[in-house]
mmJSON file of the N, C-alpha and C atoms, coordinates in Angstrom:
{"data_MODEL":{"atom_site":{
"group_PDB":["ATOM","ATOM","ATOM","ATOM","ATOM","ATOM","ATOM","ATOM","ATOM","ATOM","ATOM","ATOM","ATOM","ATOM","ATOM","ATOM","ATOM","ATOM","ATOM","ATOM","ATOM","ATOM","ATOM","ATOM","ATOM","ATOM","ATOM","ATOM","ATOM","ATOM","ATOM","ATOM","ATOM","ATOM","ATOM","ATOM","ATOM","ATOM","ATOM","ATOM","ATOM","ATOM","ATOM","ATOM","ATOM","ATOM","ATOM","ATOM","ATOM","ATOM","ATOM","ATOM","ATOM","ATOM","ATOM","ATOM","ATOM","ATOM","ATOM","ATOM","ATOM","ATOM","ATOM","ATOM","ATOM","ATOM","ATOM","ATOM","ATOM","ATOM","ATOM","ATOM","ATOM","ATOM","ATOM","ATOM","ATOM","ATOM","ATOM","ATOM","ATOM","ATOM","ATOM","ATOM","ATOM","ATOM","ATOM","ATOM","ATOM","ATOM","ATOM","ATOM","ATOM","ATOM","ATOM","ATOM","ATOM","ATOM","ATOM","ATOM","ATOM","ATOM","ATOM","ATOM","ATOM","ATOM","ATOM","ATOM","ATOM","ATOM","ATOM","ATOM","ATOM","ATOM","ATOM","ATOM","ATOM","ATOM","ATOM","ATOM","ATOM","ATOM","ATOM","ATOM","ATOM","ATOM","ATOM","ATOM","ATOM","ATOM","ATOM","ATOM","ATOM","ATOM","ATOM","ATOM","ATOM","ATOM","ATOM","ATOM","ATOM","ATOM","ATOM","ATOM"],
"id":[1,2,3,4,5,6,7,8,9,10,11,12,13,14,15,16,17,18,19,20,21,22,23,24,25,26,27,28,29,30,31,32,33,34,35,36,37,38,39,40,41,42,43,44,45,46,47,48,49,50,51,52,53,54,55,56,57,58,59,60,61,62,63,64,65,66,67,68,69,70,71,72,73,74,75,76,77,78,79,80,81,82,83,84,85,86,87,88,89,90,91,92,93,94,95,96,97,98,99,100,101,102,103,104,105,106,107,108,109,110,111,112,113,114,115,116,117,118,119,120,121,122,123,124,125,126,127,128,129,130,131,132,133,134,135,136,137,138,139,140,141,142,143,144],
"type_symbol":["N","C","C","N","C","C","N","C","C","N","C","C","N","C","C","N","C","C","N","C","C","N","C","C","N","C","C","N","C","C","N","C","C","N","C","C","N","C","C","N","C","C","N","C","C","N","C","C","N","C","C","N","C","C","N","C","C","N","C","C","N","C","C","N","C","C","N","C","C","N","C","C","N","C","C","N","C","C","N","C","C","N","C","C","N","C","C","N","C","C","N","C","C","N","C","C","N","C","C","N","C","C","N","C","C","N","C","C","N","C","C","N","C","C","N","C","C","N","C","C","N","C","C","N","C","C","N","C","C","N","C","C","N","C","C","N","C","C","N","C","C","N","C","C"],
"label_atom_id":["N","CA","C","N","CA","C","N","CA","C","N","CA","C","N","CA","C","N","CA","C","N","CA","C","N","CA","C","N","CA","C","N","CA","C","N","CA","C","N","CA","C","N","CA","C","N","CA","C","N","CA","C","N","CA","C","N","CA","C","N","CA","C","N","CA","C","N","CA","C","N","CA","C","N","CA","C","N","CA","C","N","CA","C","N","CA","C","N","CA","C","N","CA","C","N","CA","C","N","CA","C","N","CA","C","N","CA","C","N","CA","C","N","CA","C","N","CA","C","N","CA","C","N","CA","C","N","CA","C","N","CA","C","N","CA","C","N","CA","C","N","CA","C","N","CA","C","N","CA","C","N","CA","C","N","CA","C","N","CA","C","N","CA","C","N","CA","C"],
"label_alt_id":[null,null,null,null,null,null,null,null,null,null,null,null,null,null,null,null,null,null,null,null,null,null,null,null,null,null,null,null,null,null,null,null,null,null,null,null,null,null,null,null,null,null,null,null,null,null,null,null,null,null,null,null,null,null,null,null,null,null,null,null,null,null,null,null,null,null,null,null,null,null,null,null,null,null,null,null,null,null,null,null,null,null,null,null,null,null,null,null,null,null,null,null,null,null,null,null,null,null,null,null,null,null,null,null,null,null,null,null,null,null,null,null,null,null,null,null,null,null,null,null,null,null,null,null,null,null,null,null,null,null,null,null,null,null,null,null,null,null,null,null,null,null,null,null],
"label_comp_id":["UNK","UNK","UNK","UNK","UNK","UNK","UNK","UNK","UNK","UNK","UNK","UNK","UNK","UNK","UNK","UNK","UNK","UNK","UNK","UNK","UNK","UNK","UNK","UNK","UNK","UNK","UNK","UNK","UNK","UNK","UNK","UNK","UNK","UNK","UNK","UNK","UNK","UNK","UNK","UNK","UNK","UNK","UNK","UNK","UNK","UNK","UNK","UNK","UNK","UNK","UNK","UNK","UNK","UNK","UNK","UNK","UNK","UNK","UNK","UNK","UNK","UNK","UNK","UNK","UNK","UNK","UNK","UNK","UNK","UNK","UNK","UNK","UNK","UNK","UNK","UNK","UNK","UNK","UNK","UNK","UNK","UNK","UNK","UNK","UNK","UNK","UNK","UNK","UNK","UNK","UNK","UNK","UNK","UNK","UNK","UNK","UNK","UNK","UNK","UNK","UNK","UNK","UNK","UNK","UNK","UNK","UNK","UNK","UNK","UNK","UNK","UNK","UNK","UNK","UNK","UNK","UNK","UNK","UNK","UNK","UNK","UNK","UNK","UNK","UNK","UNK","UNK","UNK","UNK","UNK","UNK","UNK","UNK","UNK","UNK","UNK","UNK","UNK","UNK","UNK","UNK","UNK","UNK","UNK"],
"label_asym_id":["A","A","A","A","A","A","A","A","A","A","A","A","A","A","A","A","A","A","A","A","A","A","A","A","A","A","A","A","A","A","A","A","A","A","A","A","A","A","A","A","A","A","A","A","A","A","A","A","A","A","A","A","A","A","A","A","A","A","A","A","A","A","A","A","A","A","A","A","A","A","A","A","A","A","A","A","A","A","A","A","A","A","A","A","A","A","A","A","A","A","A","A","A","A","A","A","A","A","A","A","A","A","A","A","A","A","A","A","A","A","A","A","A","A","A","A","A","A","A","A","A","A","A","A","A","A","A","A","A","A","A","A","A","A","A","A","A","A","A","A","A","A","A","A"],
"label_entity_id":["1","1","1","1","1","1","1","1","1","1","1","1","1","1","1","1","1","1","1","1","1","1","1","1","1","1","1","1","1","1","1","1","1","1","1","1","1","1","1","1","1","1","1","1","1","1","1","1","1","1","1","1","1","1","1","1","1","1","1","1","1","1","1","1","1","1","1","1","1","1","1","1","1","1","1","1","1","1","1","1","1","1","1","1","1","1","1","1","1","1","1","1","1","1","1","1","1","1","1","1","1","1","1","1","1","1","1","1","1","1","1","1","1","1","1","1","1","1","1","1","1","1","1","1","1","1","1","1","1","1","1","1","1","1","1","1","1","1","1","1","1","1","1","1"],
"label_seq_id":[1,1,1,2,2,2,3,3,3,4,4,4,5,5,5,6,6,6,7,7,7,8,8,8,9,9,9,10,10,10,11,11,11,12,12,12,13,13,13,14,14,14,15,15,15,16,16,16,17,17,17,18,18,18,19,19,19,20,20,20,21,21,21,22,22,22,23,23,23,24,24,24,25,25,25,26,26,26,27,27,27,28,28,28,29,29,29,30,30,30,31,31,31,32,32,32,33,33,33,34,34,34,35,35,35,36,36,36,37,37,37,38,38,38,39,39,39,40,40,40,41,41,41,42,42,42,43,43,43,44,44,44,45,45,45,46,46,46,47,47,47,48,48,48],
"pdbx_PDB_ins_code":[null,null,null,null,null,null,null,null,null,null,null,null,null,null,null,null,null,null,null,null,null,null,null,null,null,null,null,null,null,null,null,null,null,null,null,null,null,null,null,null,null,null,null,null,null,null,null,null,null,null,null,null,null,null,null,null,null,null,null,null,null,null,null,null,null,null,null,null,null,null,null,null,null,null,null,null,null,null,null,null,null,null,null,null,null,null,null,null,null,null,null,null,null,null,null,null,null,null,null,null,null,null,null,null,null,null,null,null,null,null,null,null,null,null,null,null,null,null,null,null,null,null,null,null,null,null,null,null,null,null,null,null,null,null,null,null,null,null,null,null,null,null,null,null],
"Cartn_x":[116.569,115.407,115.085,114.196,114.69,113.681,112.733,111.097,112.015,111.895,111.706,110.907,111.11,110.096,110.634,109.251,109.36,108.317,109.165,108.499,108.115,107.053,106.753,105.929,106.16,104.976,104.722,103.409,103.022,102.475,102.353,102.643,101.048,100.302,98.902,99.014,100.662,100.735,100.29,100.091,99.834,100.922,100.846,102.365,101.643,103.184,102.452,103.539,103.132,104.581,104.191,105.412,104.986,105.84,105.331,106.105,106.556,107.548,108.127,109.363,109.14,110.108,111.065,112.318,112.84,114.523,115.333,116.858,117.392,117.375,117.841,117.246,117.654,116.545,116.226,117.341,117.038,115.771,115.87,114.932,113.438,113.278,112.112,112.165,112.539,112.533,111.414,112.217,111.706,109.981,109.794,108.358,108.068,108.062,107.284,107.115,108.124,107.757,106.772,106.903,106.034,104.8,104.259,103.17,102.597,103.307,102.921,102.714,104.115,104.096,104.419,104.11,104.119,103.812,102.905,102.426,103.673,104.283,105.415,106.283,106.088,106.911,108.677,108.737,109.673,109.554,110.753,110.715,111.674,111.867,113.081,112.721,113.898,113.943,114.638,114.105,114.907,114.892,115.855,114.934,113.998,112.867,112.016,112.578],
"Cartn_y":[133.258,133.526,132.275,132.253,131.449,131.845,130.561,130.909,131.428,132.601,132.619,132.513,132.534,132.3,133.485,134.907,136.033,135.785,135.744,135.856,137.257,137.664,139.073,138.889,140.01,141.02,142.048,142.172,143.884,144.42,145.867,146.79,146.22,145.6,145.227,143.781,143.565,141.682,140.689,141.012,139.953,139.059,137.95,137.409,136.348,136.117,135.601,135.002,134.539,133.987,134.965,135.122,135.816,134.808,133.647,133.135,134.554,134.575,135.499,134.68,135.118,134.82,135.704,135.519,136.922,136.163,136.85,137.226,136.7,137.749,137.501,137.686,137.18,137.733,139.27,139.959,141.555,141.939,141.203,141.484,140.979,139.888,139.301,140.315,140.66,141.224,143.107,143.41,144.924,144.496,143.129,143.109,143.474,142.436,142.375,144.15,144.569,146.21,146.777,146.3,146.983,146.805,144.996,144.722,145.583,145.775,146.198,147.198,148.467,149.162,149.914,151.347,151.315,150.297,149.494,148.278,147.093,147.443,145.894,146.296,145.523,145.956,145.214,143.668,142.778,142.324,141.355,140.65,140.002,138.398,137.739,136.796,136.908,136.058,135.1,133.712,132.394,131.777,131.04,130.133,128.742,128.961,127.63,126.242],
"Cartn_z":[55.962,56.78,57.602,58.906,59.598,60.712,60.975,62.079,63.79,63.718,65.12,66.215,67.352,68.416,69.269,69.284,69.997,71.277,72.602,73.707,74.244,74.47,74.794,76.042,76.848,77.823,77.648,78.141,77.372,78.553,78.594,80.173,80.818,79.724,81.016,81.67,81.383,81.897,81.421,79.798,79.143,78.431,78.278,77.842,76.898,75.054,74.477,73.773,72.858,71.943,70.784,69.8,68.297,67.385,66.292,65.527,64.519,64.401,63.209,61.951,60.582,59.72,59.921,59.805,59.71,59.672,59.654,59.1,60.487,61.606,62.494,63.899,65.195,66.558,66.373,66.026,66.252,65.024,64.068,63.177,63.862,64.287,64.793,65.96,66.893,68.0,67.426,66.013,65.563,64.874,64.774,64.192,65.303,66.443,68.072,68.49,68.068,68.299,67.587,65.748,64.95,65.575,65.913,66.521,66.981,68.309,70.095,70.012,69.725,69.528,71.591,71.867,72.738,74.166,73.805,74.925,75.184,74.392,74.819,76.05,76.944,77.833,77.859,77.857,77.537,76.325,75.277,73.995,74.374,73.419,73.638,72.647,72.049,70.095,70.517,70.172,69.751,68.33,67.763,66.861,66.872,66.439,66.373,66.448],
"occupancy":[1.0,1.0,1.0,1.0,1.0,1.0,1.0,1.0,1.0,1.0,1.0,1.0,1.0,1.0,1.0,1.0,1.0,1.0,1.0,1.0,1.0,1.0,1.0,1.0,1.0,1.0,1.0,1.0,1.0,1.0,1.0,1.0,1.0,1.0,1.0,1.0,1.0,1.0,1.0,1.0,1.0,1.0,1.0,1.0,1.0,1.0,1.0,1.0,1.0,1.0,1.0,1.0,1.0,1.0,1.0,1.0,1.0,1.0,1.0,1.0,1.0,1.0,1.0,1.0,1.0,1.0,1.0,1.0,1.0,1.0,1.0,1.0,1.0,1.0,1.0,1.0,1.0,1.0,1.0,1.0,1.0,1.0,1.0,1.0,1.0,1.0,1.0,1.0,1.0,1.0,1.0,1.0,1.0,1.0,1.0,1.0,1.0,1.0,1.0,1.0,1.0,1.0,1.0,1.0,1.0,1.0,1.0,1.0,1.0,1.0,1.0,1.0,1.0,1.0,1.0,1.0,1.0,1.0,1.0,1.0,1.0,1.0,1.0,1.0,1.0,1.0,1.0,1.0,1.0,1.0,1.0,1.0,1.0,1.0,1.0,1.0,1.0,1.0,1.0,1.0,1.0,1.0,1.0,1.0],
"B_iso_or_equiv":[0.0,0.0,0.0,0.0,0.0,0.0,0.0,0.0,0.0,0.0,0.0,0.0,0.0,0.0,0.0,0.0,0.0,0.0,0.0,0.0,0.0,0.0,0.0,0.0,0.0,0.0,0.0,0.0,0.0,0.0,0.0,0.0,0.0,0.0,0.0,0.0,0.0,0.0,0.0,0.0,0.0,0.0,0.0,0.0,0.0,0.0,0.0,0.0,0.0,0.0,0.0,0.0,0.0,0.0,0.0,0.0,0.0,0.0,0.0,0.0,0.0,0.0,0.0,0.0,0.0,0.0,0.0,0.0,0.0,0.0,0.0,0.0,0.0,0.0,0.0,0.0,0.0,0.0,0.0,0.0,0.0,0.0,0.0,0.0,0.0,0.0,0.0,0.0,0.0,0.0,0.0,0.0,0.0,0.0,0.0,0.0,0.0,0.0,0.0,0.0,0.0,0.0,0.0,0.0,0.0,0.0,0.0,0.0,0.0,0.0,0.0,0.0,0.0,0.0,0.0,0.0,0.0,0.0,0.0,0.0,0.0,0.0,0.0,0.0,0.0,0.0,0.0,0.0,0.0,0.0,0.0,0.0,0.0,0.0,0.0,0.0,0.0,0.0,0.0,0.0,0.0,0.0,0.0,0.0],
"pdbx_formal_charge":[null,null,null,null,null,null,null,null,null,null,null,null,null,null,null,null,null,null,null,null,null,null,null,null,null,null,null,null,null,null,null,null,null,null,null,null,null,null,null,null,null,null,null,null,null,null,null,null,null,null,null,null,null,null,null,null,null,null,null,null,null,null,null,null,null,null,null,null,null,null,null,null,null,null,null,null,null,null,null,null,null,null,null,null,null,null,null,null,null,null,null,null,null,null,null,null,null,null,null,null,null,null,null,null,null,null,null,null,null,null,null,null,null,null,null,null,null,null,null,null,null,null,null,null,null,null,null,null,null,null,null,null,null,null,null,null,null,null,null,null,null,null,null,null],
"auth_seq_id":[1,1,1,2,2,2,3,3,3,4,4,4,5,5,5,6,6,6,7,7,7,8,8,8,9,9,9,10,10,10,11,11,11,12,12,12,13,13,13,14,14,14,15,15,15,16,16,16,17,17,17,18,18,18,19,19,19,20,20,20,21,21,21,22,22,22,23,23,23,24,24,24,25,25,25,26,26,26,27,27,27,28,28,28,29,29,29,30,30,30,31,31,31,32,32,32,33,33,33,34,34,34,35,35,35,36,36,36,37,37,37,38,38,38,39,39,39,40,40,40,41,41,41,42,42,42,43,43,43,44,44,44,45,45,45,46,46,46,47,47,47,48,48,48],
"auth_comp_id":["UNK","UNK","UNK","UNK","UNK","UNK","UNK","UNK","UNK","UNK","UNK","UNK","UNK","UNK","UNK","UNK","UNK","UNK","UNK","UNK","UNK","UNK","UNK","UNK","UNK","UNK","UNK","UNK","UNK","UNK","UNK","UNK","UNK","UNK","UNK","UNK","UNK","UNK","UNK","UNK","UNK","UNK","UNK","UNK","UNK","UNK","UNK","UNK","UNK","UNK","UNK","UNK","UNK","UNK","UNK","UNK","UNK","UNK","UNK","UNK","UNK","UNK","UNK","UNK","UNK","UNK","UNK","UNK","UNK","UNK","UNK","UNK","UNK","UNK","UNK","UNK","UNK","UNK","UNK","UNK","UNK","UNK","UNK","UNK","UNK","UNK","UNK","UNK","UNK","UNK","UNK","UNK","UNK","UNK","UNK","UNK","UNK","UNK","UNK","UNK","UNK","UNK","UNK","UNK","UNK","UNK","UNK","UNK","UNK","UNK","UNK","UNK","UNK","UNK","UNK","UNK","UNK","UNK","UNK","UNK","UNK","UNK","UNK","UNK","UNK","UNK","UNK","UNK","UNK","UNK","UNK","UNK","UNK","UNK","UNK","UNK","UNK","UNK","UNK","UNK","UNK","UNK","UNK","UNK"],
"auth_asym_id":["A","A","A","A","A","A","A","A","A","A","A","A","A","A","A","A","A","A","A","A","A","A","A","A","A","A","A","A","A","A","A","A","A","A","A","A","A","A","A","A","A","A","A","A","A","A","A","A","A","A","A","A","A","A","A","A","A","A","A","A","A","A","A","A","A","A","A","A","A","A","A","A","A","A","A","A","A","A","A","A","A","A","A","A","A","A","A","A","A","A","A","A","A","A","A","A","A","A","A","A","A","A","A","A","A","A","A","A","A","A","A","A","A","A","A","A","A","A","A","A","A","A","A","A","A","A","A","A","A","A","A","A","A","A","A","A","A","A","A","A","A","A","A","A"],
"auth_atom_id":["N","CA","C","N","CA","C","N","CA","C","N","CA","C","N","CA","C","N","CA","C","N","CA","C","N","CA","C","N","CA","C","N","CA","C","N","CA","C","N","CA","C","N","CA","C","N","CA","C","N","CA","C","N","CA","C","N","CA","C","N","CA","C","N","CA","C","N","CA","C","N","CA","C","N","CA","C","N","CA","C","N","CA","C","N","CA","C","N","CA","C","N","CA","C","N","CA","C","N","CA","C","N","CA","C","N","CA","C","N","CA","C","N","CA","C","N","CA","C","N","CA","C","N","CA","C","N","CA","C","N","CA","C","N","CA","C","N","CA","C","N","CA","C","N","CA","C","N","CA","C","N","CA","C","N","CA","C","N","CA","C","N","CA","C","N","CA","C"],
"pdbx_PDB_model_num":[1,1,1,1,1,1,1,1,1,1,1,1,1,1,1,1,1,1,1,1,1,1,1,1,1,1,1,1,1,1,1,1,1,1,1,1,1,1,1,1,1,1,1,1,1,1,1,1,1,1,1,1,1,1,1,1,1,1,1,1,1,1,1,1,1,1,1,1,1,1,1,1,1,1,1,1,1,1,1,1,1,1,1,1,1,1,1,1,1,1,1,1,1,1,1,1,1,1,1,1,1,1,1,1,1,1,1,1,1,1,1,1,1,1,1,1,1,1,1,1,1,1,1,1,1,1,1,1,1,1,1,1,1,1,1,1,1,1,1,1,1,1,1,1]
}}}
């Protein structure tokens, strides 16, 4: 496990970071969804 750094926009143009724990980007990338949910418009996983 391993801190990622999720960059997001969401469809009203808000933009934010999401620290996430997680396995891998695609895993951090599926919280930023759980988050958002319909509102996410972009995501993009790095590690910390």
């Amino acid at each position: 496990m391993k801190l990622y750094r999720a960059t997001y926009t969401l469809r009203s143009g808000a933009r934010g970071v999401l620290h996430v724990i997680a396995a891998c980007s695609c895993d951090a990338i599926v919280a930023a969804i759980d988050a958002f949910g319909d509102a996410l418009r972009t995501c993009s996983a790095r590690p910390h």
